[in-house]
Biopython code that builds the backbone (N, CA, C, O; Angstrom):
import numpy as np
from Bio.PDB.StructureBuilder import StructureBuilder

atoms = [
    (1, "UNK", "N", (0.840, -1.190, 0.000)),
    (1, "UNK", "CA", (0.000, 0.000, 0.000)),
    (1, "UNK", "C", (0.878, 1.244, 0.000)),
    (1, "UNK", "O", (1.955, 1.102, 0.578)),
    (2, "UNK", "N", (0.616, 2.483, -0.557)),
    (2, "UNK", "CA", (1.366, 3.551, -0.872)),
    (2, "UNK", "C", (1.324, 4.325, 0.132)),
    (2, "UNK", "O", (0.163, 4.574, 0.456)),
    (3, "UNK", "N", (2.096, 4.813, 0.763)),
    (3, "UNK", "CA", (1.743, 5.646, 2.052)),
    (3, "UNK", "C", (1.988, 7.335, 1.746)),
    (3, "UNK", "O", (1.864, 8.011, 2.767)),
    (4, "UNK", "N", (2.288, 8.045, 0.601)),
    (4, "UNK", "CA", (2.325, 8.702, 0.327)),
    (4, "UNK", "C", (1.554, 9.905, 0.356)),
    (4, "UNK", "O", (0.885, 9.955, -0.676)),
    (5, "UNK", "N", (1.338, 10.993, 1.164)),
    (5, "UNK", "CA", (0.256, 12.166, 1.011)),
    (5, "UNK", "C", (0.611, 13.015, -0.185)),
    (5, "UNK", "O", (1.556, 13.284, -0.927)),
    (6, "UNK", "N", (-0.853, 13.334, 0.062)),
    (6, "UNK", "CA", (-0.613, 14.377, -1.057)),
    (6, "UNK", "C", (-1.071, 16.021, -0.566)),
    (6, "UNK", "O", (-2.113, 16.407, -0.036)),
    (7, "UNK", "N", (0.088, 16.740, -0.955)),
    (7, "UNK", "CA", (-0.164, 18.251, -0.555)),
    (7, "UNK", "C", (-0.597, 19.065, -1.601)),
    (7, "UNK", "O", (0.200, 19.382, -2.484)),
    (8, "UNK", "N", (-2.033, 19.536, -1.624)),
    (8, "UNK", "CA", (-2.409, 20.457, -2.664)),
    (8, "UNK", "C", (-1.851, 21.706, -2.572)),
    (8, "UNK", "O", (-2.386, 22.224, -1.591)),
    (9, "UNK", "N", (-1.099, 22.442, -3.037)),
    (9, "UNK", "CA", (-0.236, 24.233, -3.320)),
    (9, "UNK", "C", (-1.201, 25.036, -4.456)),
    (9, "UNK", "O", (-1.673, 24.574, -5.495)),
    (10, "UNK", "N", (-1.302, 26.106, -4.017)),
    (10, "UNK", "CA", (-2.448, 27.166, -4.772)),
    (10, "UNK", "C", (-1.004, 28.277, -4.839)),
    (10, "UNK", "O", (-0.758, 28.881, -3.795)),
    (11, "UNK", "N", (-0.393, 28.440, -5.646)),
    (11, "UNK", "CA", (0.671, 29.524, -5.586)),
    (11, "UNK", "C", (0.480, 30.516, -6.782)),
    (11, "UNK", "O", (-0.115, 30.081, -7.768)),
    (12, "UNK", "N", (0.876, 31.657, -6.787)),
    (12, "UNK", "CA", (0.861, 32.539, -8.116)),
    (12, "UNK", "C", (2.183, 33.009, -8.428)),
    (12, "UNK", "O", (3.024, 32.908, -7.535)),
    (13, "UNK", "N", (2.626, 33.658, -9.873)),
    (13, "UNK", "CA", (3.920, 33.791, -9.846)),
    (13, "UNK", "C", (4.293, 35.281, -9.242)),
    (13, "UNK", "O", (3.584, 36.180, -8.790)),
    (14, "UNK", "N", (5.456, 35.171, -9.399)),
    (14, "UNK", "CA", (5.802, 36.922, -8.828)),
    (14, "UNK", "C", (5.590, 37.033, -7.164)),
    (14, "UNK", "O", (5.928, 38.170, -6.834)),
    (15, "UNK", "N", (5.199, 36.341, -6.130)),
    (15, "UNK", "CA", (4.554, 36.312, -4.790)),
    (15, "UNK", "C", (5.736, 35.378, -4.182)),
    (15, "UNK", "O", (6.182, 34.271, -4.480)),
    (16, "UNK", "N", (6.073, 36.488, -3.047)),
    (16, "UNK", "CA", (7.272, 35.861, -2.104)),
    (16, "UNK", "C", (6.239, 35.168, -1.309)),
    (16, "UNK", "O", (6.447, 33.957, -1.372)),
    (17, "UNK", "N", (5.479, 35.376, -0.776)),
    (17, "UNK", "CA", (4.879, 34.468, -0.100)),
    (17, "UNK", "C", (4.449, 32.555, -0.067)),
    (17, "UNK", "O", (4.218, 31.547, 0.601)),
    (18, "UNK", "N", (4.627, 33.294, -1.614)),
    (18, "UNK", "CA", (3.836, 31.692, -2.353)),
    (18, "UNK", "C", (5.435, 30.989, -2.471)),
    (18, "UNK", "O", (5.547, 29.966, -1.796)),
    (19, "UNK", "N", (6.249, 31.264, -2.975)),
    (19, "UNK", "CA", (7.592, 31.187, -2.874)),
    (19, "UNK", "C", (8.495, 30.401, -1.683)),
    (19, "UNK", "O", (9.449, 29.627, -1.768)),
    (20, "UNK", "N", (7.636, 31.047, -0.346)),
    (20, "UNK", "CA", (8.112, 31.170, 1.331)),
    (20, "UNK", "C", (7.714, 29.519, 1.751)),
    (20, "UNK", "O", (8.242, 28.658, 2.455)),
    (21, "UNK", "N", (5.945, 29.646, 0.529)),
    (21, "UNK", "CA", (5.650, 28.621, 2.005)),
    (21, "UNK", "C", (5.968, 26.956, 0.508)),
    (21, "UNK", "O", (5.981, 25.776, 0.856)),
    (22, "UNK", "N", (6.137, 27.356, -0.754)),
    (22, "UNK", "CA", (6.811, 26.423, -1.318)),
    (22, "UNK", "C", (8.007, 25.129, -0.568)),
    (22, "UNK", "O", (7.999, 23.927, -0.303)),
    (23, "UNK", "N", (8.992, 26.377, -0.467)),
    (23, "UNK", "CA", (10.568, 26.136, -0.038)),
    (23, "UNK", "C", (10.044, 25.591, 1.362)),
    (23, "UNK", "O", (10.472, 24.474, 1.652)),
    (24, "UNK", "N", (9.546, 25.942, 1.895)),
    (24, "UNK", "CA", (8.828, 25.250, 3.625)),
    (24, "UNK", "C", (8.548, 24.033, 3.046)),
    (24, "UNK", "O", (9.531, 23.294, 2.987)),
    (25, "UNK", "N", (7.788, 23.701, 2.714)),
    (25, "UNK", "CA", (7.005, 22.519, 2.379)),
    (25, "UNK", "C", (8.270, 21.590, 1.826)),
    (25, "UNK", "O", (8.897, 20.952, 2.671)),
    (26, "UNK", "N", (8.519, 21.532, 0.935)),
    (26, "UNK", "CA", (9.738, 21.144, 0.509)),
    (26, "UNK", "C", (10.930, 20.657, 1.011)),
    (26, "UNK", "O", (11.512, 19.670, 0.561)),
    (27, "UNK", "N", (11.444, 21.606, 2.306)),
    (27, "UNK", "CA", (12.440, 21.379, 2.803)),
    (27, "UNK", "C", (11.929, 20.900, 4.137)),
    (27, "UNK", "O", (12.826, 20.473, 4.864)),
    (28, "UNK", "N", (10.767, 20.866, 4.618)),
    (28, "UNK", "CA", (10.267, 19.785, 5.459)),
    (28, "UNK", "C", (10.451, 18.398, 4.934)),
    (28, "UNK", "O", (11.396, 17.679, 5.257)),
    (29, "UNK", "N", (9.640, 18.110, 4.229)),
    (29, "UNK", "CA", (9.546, 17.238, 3.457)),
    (29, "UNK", "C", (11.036, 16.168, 3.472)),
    (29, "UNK", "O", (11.268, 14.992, 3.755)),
    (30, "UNK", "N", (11.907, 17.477, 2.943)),
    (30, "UNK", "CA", (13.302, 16.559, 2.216)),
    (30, "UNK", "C", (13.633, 15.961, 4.036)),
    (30, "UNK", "O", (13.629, 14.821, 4.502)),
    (31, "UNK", "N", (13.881, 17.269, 4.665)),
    (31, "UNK", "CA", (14.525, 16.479, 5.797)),
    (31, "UNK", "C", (13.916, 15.869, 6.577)),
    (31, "UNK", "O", (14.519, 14.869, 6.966)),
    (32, "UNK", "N", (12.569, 16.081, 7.173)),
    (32, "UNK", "CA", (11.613, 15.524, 7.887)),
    (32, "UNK", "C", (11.654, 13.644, 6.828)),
    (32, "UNK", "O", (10.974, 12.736, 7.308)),
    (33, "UNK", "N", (12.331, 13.415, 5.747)),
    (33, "UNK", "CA", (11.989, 12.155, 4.990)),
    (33, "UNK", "C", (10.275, 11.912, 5.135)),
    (33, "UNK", "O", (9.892, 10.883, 5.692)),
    (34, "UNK", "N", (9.436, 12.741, 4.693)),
    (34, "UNK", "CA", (8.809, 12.985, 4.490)),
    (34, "UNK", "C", (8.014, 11.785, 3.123)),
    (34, "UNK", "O", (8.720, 11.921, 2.124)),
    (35, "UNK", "N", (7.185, 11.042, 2.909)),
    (35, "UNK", "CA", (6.562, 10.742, 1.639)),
    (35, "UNK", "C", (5.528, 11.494, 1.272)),
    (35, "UNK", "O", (4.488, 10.843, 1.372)),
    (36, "UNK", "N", (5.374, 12.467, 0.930)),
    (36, "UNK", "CA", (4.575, 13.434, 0.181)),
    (36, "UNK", "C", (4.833, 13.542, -1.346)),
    (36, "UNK", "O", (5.896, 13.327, -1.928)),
    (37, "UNK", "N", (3.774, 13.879, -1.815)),
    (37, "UNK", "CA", (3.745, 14.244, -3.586)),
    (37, "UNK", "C", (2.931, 15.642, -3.350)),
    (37, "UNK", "O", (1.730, 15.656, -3.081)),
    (38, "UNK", "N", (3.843, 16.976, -3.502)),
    (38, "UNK", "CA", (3.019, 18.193, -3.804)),
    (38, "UNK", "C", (2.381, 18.293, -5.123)),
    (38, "UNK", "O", (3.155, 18.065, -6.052)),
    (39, "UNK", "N", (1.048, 18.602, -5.480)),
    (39, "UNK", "CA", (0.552, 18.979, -6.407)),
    (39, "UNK", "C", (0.818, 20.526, -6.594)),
    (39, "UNK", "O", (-0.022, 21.099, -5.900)),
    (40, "UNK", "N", (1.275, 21.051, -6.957)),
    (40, "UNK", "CA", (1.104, 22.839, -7.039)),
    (40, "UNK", "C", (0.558, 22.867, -8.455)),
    (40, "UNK", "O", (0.730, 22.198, -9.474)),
    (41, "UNK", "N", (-0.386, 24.226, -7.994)),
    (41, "UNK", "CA", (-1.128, 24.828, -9.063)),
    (41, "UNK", "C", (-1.150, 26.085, -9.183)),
    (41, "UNK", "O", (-0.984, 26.722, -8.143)),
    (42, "UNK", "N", (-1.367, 26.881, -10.527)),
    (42, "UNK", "CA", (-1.076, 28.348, -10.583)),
    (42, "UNK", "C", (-2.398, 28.650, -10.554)),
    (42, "UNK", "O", (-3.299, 28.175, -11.245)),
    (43, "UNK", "N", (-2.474, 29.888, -9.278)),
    (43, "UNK", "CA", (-4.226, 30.189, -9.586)),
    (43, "UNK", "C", (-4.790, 31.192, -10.422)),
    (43, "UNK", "O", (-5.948, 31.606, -10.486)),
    (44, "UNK", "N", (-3.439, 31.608, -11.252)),
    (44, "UNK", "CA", (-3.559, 32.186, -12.767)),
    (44, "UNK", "C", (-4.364, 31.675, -13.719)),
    (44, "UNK", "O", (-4.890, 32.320, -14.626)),
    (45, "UNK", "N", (-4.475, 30.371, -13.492)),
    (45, "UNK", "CA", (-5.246, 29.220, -14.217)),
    (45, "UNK", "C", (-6.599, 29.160, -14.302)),
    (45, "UNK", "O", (-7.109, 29.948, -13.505)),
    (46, "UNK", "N", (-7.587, 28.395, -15.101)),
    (46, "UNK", "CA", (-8.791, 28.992, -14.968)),
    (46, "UNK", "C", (-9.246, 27.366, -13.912)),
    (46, "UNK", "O", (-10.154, 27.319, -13.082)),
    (47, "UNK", "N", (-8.379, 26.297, -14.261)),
    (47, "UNK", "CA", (-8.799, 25.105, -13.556)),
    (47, "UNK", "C", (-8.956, 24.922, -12.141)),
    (47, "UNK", "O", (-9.837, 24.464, -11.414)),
    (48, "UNK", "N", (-7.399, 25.615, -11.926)),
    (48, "UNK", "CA", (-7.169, 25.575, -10.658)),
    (48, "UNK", "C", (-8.480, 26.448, -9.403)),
    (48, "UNK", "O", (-8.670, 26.383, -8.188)),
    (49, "UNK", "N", (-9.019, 27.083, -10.378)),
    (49, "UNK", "CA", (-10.306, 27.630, -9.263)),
    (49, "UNK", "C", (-10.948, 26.302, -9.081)),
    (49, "UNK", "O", (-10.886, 25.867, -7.931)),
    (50, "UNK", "N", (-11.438, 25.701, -9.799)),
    (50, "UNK", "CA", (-11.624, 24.396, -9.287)),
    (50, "UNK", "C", (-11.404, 23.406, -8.028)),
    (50, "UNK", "O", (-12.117, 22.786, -7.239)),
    (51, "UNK", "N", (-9.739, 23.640, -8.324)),
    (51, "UNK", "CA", (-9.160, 22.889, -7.549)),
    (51, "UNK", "C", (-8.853, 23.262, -6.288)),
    (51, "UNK", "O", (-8.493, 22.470, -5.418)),
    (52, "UNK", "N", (-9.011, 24.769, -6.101)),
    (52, "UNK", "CA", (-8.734, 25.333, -4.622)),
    (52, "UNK", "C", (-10.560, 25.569, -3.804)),
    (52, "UNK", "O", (-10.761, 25.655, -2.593)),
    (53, "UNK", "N", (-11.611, 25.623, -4.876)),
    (53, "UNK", "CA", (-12.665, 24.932, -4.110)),
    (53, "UNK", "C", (-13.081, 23.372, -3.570)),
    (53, "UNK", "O", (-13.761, 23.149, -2.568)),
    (54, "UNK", "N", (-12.600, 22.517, -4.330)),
    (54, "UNK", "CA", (-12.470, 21.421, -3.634)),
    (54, "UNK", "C", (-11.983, 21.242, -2.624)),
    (54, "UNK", "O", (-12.475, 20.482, -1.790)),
    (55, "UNK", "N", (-10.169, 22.334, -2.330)),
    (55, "UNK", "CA", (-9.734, 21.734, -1.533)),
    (55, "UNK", "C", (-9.686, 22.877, -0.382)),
    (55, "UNK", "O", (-8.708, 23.219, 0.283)),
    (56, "UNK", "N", (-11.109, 23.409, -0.328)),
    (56, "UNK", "CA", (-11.315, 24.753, 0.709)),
    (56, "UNK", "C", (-10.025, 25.428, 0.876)),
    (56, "UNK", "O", (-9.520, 25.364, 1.997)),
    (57, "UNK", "N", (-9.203, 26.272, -0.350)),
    (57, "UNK", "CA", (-8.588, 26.589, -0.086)),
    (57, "UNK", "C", (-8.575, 28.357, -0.747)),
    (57, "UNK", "O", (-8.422, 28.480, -1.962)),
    (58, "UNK", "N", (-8.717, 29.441, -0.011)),
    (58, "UNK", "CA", (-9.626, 30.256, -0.579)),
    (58, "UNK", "C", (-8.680, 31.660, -0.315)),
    (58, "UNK", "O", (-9.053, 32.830, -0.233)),
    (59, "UNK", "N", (-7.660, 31.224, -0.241)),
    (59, "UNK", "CA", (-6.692, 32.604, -0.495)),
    (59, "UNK", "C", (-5.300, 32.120, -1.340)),
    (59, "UNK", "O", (-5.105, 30.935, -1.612)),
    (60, "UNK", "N", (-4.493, 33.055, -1.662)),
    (60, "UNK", "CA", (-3.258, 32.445, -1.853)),
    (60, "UNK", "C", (-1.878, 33.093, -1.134)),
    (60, "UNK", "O", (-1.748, 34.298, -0.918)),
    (61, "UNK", "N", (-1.089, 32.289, -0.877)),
    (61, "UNK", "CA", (-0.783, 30.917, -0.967)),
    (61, "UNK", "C", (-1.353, 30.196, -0.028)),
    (61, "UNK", "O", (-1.496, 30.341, 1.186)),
    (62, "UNK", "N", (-1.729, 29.190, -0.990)),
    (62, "UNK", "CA", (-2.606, 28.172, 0.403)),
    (62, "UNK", "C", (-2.383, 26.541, -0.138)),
    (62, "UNK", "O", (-2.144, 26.001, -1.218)),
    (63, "UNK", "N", (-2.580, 26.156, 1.103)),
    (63, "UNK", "CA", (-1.944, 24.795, 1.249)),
    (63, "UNK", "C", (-3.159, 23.978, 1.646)),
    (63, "UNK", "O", (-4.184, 24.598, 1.932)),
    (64, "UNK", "N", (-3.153, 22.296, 1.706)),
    (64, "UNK", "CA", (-4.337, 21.529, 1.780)),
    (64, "UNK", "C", (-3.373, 20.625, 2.607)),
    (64, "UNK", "O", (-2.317, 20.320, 2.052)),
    (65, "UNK", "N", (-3.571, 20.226, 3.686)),
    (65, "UNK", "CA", (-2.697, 18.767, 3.940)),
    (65, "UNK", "C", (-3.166, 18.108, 4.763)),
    (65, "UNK", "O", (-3.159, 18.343, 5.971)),
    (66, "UNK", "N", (-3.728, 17.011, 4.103)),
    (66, "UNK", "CA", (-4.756, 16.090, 5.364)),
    (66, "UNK", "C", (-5.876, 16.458, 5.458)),
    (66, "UNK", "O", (-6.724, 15.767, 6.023)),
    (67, "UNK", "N", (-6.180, 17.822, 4.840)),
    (67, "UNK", "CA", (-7.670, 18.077, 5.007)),
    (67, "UNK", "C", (-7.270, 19.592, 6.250)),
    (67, "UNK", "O", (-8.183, 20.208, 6.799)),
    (68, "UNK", "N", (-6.299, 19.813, 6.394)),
    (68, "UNK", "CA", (-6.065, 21.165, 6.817)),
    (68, "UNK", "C", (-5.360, 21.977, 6.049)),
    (68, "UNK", "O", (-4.361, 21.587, 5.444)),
    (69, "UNK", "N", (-5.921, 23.497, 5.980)),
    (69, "UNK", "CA", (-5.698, 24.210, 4.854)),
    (69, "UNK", "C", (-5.050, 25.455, 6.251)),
    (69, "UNK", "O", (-5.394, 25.892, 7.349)),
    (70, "UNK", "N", (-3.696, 25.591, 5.039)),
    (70, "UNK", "CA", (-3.096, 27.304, 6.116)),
    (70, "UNK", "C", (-2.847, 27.869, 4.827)),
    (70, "UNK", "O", (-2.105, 27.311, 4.019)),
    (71, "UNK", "N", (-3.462, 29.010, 4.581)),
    (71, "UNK", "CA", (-3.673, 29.930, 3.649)),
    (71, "UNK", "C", (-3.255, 31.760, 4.030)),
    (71, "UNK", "O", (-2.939, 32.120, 5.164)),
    (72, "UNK", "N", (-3.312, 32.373, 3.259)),
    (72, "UNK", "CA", (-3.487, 33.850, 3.127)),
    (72, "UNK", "C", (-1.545, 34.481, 3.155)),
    (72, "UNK", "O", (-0.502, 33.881, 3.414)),
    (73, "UNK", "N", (-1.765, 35.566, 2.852)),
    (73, "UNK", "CA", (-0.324, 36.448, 2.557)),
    (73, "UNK", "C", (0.400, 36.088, 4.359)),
    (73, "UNK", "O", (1.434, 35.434, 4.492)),
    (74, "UNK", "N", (-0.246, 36.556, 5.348)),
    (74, "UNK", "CA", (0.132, 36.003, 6.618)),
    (74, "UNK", "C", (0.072, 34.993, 7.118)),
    (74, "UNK", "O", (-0.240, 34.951, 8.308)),
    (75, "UNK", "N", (0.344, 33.830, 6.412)),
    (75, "UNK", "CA", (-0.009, 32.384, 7.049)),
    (75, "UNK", "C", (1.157, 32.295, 7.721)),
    (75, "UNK", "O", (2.191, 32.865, 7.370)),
    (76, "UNK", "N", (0.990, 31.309, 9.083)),
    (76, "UNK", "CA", (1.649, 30.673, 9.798)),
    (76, "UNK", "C", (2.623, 30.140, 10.066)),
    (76, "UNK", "O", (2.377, 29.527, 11.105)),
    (77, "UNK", "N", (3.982, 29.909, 9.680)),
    (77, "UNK", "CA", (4.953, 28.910, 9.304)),
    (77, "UNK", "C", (5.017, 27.887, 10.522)),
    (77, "UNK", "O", (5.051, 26.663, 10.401)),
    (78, "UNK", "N", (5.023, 28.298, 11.213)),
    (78, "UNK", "CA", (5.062, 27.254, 12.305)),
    (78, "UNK", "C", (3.917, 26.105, 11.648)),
    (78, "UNK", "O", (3.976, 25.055, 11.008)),
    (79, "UNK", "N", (2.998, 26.875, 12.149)),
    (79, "UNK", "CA", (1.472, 25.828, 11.724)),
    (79, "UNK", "C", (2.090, 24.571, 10.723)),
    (79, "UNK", "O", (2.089, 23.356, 10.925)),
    (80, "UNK", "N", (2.565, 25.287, 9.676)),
    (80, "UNK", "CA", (2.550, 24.698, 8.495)),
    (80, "UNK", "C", (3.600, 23.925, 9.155)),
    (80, "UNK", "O", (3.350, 22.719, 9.164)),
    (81, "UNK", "N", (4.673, 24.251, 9.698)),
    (81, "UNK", "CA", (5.568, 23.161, 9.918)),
    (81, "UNK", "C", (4.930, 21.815, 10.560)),
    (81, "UNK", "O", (4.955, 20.751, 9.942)),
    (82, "UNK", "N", (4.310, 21.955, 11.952)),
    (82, "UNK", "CA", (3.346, 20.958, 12.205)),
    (82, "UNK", "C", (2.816, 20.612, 11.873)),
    (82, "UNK", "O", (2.775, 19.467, 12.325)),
    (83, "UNK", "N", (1.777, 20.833, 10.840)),
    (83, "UNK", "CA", (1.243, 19.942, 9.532)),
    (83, "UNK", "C", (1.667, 18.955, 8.936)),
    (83, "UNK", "O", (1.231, 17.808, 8.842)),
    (84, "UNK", "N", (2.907, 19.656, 8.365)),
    (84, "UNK", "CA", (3.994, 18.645, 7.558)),
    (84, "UNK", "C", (4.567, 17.667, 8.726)),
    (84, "UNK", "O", (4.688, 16.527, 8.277)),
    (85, "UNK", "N", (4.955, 17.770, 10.092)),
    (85, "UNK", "CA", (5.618, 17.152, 10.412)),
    (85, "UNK", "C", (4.787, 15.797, 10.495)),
    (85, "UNK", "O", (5.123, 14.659, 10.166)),
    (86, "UNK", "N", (3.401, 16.351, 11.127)),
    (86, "UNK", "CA", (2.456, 15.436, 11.322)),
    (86, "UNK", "C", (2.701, 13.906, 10.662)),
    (86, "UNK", "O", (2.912, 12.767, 11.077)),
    (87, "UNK", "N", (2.506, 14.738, 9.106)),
    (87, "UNK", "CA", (3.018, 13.614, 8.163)),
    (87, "UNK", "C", (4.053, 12.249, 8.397)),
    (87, "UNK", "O", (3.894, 11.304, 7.624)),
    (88, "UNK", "N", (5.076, 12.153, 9.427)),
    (88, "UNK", "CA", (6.303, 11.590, 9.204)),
    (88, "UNK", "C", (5.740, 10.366, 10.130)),
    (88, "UNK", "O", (6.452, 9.389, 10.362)),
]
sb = StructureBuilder()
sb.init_structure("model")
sb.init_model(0)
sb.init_chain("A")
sb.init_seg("    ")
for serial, (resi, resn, name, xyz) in enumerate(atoms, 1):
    if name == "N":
        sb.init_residue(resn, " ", resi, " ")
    sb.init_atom(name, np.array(xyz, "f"), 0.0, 1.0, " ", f" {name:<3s}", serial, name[0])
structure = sb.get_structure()
Protein backbone atom coordinates (compact mmCIF):
# COMPACT_ATOMS: atom_id res chain seq x y z
CA UNK A 1 0.00 0.00 0.00
CA UNK A 2 1.37 3.55 -0.87
CA UNK A 3 1.74 5.65 2.05
CA UNK A 4 2.32 8.70 0.33
CA UNK A 5 0.26 12.17 1.01
CA UNK A 6 -0.61 14.38 -1.06
CA UNK A 7 -0.16 18.25 -0.55
CA UNK A 8 -2.41 20.46 -2.66
CA UNK A 9 -0.24 24.23 -3.32
CA UNK A 10 -2.45 27.17 -4.77
CA UNK A 11 0.67 29.52 -5.59
CA UNK A 12 0.86 32.54 -8.12
CA UNK A 13 3.92 33.79 -9.85
CA UNK A 14 5.80 36.92 -8.83
CA UNK A 15 4.55 36.31 -4.79
CA UNK A 16 7.27 35.86 -2.10
CA UNK A 17 4.88 34.47 -0.10
CA UNK A 18 3.84 31.69 -2.35
CA UNK A 19 7.59 31.19 -2.87
CA UNK A 20 8.11 31.17 1.33
CA UNK A 21 5.65 28.62 2.01
CA UNK A 22 6.81 26.42 -1.32
CA UNK A 23 10.57 26.14 -0.04
CA UNK A 24 8.83 25.25 3.63
CA UNK A 25 7.01 22.52 2.38
CA UNK A 26 9.74 21.14 0.51
CA UNK A 27 12.44 21.38 2.80
CA UNK A 28 10.27 19.78 5.46
CA UNK A 29 9.55 17.24 3.46
CA UNK A 30 13.30 16.56 2.22
CA UNK A 31 14.53 16.48 5.80
CA UNK A 32 11.61 15.52 7.89
CA UNK A 33 11.99 12.16 4.99
CA UNK A 34 8.81 12.98 4.49
CA UNK A 35 6.56 10.74 1.64
CA UNK A 36 4.58 13.43 0.18
CA UNK A 37 3.75 14.24 -3.59
CA UNK A 38 3.02 18.19 -3.80
CA UNK A 39 0.55 18.98 -6.41
CA UNK A 40 1.10 22.84 -7.04
CA UNK A 41 -1.13 24.83 -9.06
CA UNK A 42 -1.08 28.35 -10.58
CA UNK A 43 -4.23 30.19 -9.59
CA UNK A 44 -3.56 32.19 -12.77
CA UNK A 45 -5.25 29.22 -14.22
CA UNK A 46 -8.79 28.99 -14.97
CA UNK A 47 -8.80 25.11 -13.56
CA UNK A 48 -7.17 25.57 -10.66
CA UNK A 49 -10.31 27.63 -9.26
CA UNK A 50 -11.62 24.40 -9.29
CA UNK A 51 -9.16 22.89 -7.55
CA UNK A 52 -8.73 25.33 -4.62
CA UNK A 53 -12.66 24.93 -4.11
CA UNK A 54 -12.47 21.42 -3.63
CA UNK A 55 -9.73 21.73 -1.53
CA UNK A 56 -11.31 24.75 0.71
CA UNK A 57 -8.59 26.59 -0.09
CA UNK A 58 -9.63 30.26 -0.58
CA UNK A 59 -6.69 32.60 -0.49
CA UNK A 60 -3.26 32.44 -1.85
CA UNK A 61 -0.78 30.92 -0.97
CA UNK A 62 -2.61 28.17 0.40
CA UNK A 63 -1.94 24.80 1.25
CA UNK A 64 -4.34 21.53 1.78
CA UNK A 65 -2.70 18.77 3.94
CA UNK A 66 -4.76 16.09 5.36
CA UNK A 67 -7.67 18.08 5.01
CA UNK A 68 -6.07 21.17 6.82
CA UNK A 69 -5.70 24.21 4.85
CA UNK A 70 -3.10 27.30 6.12
CA UNK A 71 -3.67 29.93 3.65
CA UNK A 72 -3.49 33.85 3.13
CA UNK A 73 -0.32 36.45 2.56
CA UNK A 74 0.13 36.00 6.62
CA UNK A 75 -0.01 32.38 7.05
CA UNK A 76 1.65 30.67 9.80
CA UNK A 77 4.95 28.91 9.30
CA UNK A 78 5.06 27.25 12.30
CA UNK A 79 1.47 25.83 11.72
CA UNK A 80 2.55 24.70 8.49
CA UNK A 81 5.57 23.16 9.92
CA UNK A 82 3.35 20.96 12.20
CA UNK A 83 1.24 19.94 9.53
CA UNK A 84 3.99 18.64 7.56
CA UNK A 85 5.62 17.15 10.41
CA UNK A 86 2.46 15.44 11.32
CA UNK A 87 3.02 13.61 8.16
CA UNK A 88 6.30 11.59 9.20
Amino acid sequence: MDNTHKIILILTDSCKECDRMKQTIQSVIRFGNIKAEVLAYNFDDAETIDVAIAYEIDDVPGCNINGTVIEGKYYNTKALVRELEKLS
